[in-house]
C-alpha positions in Angstrom: 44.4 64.4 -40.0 44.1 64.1 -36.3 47.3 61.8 -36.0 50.7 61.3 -36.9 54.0 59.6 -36.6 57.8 59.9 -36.9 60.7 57.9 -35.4 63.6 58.7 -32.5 66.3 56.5 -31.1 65.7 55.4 -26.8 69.5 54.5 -25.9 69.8 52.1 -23.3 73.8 52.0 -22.5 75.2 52.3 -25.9 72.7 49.5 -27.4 70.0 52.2 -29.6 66.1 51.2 -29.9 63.9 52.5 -33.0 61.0 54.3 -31.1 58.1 55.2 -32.8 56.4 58.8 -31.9 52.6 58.9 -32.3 50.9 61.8 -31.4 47.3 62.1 -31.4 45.0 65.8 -31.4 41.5 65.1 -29.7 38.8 67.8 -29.7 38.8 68.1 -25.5 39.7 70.1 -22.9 43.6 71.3 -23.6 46.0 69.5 -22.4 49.3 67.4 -22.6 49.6 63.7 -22.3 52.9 62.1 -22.9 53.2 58.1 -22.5 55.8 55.4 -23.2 58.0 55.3 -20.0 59.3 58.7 -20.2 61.8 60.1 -17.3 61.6 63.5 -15.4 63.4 65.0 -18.1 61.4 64.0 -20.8 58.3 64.9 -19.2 59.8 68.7 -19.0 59.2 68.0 -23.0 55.6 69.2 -22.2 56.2 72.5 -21.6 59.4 72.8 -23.5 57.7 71.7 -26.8 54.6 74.4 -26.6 56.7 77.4 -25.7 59.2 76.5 -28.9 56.5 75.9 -31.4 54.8 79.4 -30.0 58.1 81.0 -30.5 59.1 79.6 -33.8 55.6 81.1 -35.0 53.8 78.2 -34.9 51.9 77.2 -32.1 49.9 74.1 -31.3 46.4 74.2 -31.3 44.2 74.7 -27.5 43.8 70.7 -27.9 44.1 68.1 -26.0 47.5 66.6 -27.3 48.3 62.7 -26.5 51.9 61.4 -27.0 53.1 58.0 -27.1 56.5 56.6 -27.5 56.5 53.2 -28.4 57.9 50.4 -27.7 55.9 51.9 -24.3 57.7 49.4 -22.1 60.8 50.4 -23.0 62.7 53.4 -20.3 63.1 56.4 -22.0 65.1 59.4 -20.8 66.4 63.1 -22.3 65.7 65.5 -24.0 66.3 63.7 -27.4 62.9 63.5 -28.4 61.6 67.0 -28.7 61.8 67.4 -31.8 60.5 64.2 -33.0 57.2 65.2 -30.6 56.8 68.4 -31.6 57.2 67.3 -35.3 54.9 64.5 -35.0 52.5 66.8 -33.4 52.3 69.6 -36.2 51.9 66.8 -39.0 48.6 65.6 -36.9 47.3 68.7 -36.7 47.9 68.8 -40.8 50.5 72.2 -40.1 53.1 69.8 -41.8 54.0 67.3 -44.6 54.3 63.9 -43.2 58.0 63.0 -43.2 58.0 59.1 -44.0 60.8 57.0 -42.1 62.7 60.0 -41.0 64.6 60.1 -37.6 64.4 63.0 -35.7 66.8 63.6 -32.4 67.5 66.9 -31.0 66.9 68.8 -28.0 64.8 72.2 -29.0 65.1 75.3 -26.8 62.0 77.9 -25.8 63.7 80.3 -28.5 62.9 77.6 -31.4 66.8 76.7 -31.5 68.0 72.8 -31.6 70.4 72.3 -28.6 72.9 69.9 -28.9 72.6 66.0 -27.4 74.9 63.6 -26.1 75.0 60.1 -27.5 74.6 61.2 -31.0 77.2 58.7 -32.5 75.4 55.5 -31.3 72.1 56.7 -31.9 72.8 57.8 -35.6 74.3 54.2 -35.7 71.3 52.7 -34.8 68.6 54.5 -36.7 70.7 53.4 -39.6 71.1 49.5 -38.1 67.6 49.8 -38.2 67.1 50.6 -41.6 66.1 54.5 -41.0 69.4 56.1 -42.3 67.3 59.4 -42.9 68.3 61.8 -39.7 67.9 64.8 -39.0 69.5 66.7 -35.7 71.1 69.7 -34.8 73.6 71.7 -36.3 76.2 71.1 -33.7 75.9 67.0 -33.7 75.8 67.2 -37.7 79.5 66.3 -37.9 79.3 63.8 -35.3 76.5 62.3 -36.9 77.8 61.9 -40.2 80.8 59.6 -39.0 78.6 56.7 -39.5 78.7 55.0 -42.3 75.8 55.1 -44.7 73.8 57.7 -42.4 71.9 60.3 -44.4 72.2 63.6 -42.2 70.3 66.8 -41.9 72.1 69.3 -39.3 69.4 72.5 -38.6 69.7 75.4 -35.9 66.4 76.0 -35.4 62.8 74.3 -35.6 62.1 77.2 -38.5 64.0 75.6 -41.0 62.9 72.1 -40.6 59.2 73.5 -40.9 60.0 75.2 -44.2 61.2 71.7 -45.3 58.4 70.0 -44.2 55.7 72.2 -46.2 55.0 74.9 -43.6 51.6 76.5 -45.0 52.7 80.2 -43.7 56.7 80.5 -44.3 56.5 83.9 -43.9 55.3 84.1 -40.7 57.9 81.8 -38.9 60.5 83.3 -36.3 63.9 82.1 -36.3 66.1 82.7 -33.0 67.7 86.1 -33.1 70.9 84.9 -30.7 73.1 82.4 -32.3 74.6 80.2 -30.0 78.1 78.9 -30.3 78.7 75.3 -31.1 81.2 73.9 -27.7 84.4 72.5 -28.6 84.8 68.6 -27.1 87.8 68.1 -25.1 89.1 64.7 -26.6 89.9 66.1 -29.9 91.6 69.6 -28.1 93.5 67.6 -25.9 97.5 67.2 -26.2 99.2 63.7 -27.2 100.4 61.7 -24.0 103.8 62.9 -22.7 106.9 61.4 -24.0 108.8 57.8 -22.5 112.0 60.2 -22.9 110.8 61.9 -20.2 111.6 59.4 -17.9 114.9 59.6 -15.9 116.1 55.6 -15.4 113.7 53.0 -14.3 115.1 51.0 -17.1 113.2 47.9 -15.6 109.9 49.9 -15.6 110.3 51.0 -19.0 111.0 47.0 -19.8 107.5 46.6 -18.4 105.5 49.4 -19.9 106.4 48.4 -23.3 105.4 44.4 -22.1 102.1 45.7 -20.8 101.5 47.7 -24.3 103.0 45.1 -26.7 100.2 42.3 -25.1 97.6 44.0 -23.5 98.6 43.5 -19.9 97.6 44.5 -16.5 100.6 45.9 -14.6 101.3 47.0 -10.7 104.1 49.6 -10.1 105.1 49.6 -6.6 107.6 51.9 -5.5 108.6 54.8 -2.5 107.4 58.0 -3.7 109.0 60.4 -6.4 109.8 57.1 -7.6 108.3 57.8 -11.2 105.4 55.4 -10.7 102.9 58.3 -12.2 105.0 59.4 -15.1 105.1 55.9 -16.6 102.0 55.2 -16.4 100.7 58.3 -17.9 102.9 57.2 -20.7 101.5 54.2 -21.5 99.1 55.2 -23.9 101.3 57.1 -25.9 103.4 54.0 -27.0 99.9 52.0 -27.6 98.7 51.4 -31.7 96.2 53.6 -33.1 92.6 52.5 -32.5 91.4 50.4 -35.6 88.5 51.5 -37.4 86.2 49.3 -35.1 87.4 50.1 -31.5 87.1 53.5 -32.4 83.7 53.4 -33.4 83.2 51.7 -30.1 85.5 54.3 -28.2 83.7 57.6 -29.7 80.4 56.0 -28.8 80.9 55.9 -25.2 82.5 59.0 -24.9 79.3 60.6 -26.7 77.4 59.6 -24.2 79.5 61.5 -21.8 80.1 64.2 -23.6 77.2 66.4 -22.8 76.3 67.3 -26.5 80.0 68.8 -26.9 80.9 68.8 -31.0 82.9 66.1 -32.6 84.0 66.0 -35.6 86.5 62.8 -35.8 86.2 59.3 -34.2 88.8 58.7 -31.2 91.8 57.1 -32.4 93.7 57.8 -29.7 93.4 55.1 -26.6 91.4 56.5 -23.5 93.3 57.4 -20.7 91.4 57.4 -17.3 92.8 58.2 -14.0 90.1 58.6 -11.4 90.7 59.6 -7.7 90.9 57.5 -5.0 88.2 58.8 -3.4 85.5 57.9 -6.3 82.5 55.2 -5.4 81.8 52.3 -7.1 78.9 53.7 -9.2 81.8 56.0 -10.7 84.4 53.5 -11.6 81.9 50.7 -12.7 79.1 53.1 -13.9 75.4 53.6 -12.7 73.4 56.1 -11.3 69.5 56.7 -11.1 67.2 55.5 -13.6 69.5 54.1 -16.9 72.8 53.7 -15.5 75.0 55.7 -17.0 79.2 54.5 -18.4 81.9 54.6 -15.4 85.6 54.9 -15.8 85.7 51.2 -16.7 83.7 51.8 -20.0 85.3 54.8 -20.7 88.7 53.6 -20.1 87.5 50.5 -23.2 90.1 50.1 -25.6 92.7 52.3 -23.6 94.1 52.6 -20.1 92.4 52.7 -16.4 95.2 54.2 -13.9 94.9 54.1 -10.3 97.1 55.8 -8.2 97.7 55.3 -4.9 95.6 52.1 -5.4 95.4 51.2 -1.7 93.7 54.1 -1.1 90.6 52.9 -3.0 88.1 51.1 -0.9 88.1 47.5 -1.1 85.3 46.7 -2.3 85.4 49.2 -5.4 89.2 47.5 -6.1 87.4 44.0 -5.9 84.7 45.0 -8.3 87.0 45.2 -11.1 87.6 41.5 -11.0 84.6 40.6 -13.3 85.3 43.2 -16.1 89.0 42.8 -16.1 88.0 38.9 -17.0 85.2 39.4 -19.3 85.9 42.6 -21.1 82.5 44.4 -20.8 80.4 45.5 -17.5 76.5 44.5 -17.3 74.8 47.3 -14.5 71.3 46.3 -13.5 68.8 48.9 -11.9 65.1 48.7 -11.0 64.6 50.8 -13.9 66.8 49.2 -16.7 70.0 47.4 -17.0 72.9 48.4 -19.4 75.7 46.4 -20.8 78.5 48.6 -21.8 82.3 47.1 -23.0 84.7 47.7 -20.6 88.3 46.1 -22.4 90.7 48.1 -20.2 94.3 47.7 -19.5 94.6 48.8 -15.6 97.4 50.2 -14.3 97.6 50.5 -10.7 100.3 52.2 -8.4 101.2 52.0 -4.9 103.6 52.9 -2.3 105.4 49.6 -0.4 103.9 51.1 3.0 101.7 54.4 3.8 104.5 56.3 4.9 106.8 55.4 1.6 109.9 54.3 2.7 109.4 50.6 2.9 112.0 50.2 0.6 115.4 48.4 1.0 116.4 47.8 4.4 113.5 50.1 5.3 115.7 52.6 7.8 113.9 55.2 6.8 110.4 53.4 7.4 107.7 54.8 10.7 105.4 52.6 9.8 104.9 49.6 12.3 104.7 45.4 10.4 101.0 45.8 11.4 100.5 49.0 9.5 102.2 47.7 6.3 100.3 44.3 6.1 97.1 46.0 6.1 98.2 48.5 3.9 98.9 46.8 1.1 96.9 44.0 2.4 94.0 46.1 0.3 95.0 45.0 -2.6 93.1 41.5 -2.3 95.1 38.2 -3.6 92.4 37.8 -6.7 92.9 41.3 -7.7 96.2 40.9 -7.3 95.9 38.0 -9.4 94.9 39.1 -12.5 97.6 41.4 -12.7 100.0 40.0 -15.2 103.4 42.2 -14.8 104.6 44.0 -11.2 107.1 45.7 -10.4 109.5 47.3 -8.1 110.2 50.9 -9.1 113.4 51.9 -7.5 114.2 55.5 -6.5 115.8 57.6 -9.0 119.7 58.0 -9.3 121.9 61.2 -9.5 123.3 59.2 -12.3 119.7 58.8 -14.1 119.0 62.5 -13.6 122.5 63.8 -15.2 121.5 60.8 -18.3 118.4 63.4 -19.1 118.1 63.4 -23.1 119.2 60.1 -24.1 116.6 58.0 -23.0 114.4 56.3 -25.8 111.0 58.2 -27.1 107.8 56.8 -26.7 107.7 56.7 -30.9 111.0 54.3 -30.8 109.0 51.9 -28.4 105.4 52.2 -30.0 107.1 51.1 -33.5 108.1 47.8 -31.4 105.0 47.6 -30.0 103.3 47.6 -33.3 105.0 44.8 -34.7 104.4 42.7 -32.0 101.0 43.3 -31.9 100.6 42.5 -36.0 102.6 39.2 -34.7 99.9 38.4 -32.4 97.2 39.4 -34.4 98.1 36.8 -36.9 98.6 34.0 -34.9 95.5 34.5 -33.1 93.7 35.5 -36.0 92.0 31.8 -36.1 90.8 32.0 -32.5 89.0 36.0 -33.3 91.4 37.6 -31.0 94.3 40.2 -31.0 96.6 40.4 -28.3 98.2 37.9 -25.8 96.7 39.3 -23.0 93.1 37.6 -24.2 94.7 34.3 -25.3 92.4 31.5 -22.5 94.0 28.4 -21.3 92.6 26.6 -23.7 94.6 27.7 -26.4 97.9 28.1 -24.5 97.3 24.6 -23.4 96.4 23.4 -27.0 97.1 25.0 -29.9 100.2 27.3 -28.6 101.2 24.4 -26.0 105.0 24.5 -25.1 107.2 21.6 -23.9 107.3 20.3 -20.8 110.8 20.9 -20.3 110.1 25.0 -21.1 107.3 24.9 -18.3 109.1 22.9 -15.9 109.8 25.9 -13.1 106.0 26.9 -13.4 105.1 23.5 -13.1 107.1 23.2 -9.8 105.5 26.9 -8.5 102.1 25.2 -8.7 103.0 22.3 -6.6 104.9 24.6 -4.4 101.4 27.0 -4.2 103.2 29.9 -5.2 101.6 30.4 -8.6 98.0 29.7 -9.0 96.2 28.2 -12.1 95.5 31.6 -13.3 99.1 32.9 -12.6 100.6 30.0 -14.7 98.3 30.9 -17.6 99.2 34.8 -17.3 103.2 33.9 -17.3 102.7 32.3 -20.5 100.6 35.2 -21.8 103.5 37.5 -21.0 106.1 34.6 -22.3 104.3 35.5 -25.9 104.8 39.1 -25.9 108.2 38.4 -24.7 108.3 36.4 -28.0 106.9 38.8 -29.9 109.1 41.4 -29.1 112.1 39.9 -30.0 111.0 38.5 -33.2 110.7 34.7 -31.8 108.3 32.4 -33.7 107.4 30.8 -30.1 108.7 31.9 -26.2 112.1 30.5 -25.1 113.3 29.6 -21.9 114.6 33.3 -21.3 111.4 34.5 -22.2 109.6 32.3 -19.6 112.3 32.7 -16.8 111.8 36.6 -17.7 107.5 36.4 -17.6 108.1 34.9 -14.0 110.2 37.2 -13.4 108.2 40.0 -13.5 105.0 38.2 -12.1 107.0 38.3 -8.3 109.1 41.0 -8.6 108.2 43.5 -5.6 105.5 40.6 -4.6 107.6 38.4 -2.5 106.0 37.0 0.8 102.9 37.2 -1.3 100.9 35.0 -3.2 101.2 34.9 -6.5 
């Protein structure tokens, strides 16, 4: 037979597409042809393809060899389809056995050897969506692969082996790579647990509001001089969050596939993401982008977890303001000439700053260089929407003598996240009718409706509306953090000291500034 065809996965964000891979051998002058929207990498296949096949002893005829990835209007980029080419090319030529509806993904090196691919999870996931849960890729993705559920997978280390399975007519005379190359560990699953809460000398206010922002899914701003432990609690965070349910972590371990470069997994992420980029990164790298399929940023790979920024005012404007649309809808869309990718981006953002740029804006503010004009547009930066959507903030106070010499009997971050737990299984069932989890996705049209308190528990935020110092968003996020107050302390609905408390932290450290 002159023609042939097996099946590959085209990811575009984490959303995989079935691609079909003809290949068709024509008696003319030798050559390569290679259709379907391919990128610069996978045009490299070309050459890539023909030198492993030679090398794995067996070749592809002087022919003139045409390729074609459909859907052809679909982007396709990597190196994921070699092997499903090279495959598809040998079973026209009639070297091989055809091989039905399996998927083939793999990266194949000149030696004959099957390189590792990022990505693996959610394609795997999708061939098997698809109805193809037949795959076959390389030996280092194999335990990756087989996370998903109902997924049929084949893990070779070279292209020799997969011809003997598919009916090679010469066995004997195949060539397997003589080097073998060692599979990389991935970082997540080496990487230690989050420091302890115990850690933290004092800040008995901050601790209040790390385990408020974890209990209900809450934004939070420390603000605080320097030294102040503004970087310790937030690193902490995650490390009094809940495990990642069987679902988020399937969505978690996805992302970071992608990103992984082709490293080994072996177990999905239960762990929440931490991410804590510098404040000197662009928008592409926060949001995500990049030539040709944009690629996840630090909001996607923060999903499900914690996105830190320290020294916030130091990011530019315009990246701080392009958070605003995530932070309210929970996933990122990123369109390019080439393609556009929706990722989820369900973050809990943490950001930090320092009252003024040189630090010491704090109490009377003796110790402060900085002129009134210097401080306003400092933390002027942090624009009033952002600011906004930023349920708890805080003043972080400097550290006591008294704090330090208190070292070892301060609560551990396992005490808090048993807390934490139960108020999250407290929200879960109350908002179990609506299909969400935690407090901090609750709309005003629930806490208006169904979870509506009395007028006379609202009264002081109805007065801060009519004053302007709380906006409409404001009021809804005080009642949001009024819940998780609730749930914390075992209430069946928020009290008035739970509501008094919510405000509470909405202004503290903000005052002069709108709410």
């Amino acid at each position: 037979m002159a023609f042939a065809r097996t099946f590959s996965i085209a990811l575009v964000g984490v959303t995989g597409h079935l691609v079909e891979v003809e290949a068709d051998v024509s008696a003319a002058l030798p050559g390569f042809v290679l259709l379907g929207l391919p990128d610069n990498s996978l045009n490299e296949a070309k050459d890539r393809v023909r030198s492993a096949a030679k090398n794995s002893g067996l070749a592809l005829p002087p022919q003139k060899l045409t390729v074609n990835l459909t859907p052809a209007t679909l982007p396709k980029r990597g190196s994921a389809f070699d092997v499903a080419m090279l495959v598809a090319a040998l079973q026209a030529v009639g070297e091989l056995k055809p091989s039905g509806q399996t998927v083939y993904l793999g990266e194949v090196g000149l030696d004959g050897s099957l390189r590792e691919i990022p990505g693996i999870l959610p394609a795997v996931k999708a061939a098997v969506d698809a109805g193809y849960p037949k795959v076959v890729v390389p030996a280092g993705n194999q335990q990756e692969a087989a996370l998903v559920a109902g997924a049929e997978v084949y893990g070779y280390s070279c292209l020799a082996d997969i011809f003997v399975e598919l009916g090679a007519k010469k066995p004997e005379s195949l060539k397997r790579p003589q080097l073998t190359r060692p599979v990389r560990e991935n970082e997540q699953e080496t990487k230690a647990l989050p420091p302890d809460l115990a850690d933290v000398a004092g800040q008995a206010e901050g601790r209040l509001a790390l385990e408020i922002a974890a209990a209900g899914g809450h934004h939070l701003l420390l603000n605080g001089p320097p030294g102040s432990g503004k970087t310790m609690l937030a690193e902490r965070l995650t490390g009094i969050l809940p495990p990642l349910g069987p679902q988020d972590a399937m969505e978690v371990t996805a992302i970071h596939s992608l990103c992984s470069g082709g490293a080994a997994r072996s177990s999905l992420m239960t762990l929440p993401p931490f991410e804590a980029p510098h404040h000197s990164a662009s928008a592409p790298a926060i949001l995500g982008g990049g030539a040709g399929i944009p690629r996840p940023g630090c909001v996607s790979k923060a999903h499900r977890g914690v996105l830190f920024l320290d020294e916030a005012p130091e990011f530019k404007r315009t990246v701080l303001d392009s958070l605003r649309q995530p932070l309210e809808s929970g996933e990122i869309v990123i369109d390019r000439a080439a393609a556009s990718a929706r990722y989820p981006a369900r973050f809990q953002l943490v950001m930090a700053a320092n009252p003024c740029p040189c630090g010491n804006n704090v109490g009377r503010g003796l110790d402060c260089t900085c002129t009134s004009r210097e401080r306003r547009a400092y933390f002027g930066r942090l624009s009033g929407p952002l600011l906004d959507r930023l349920d708890v903030r805080i003043t972080v106070p400097k550290v006591t003598a008294a704090d330090l010499a208190a070292s070892g009997t301060y609560e551990s971050s396992a005490r808090v996240r048993e807390r934490v737990k139960e108020a999250r299984a407290a929200q879960a069932e109350r908002l179990a009718p609506y299909g969400l989890s935690t407090n901090a996705e609750t709309n005003g049209k629930i806490l208006r409706g169904p979870l509506k308190l009395s007028a006379a528990l609202t009264a002081e935020l109805s007065r801060s509306i009519d004053r302007g110092t709380l906006t409409a968003r404001g009021y809804d996020r005080v009642l949001r953090t009024a819940w998780t107050l609730a749930d914390l302390d075992g209430s069946t609905s928020p009290t008035q000291d739970h509501l008094d408390l919510a405000l509470y932290f909405r202004n503290l450290g903000m005052e002069g500034s709108a709410s």
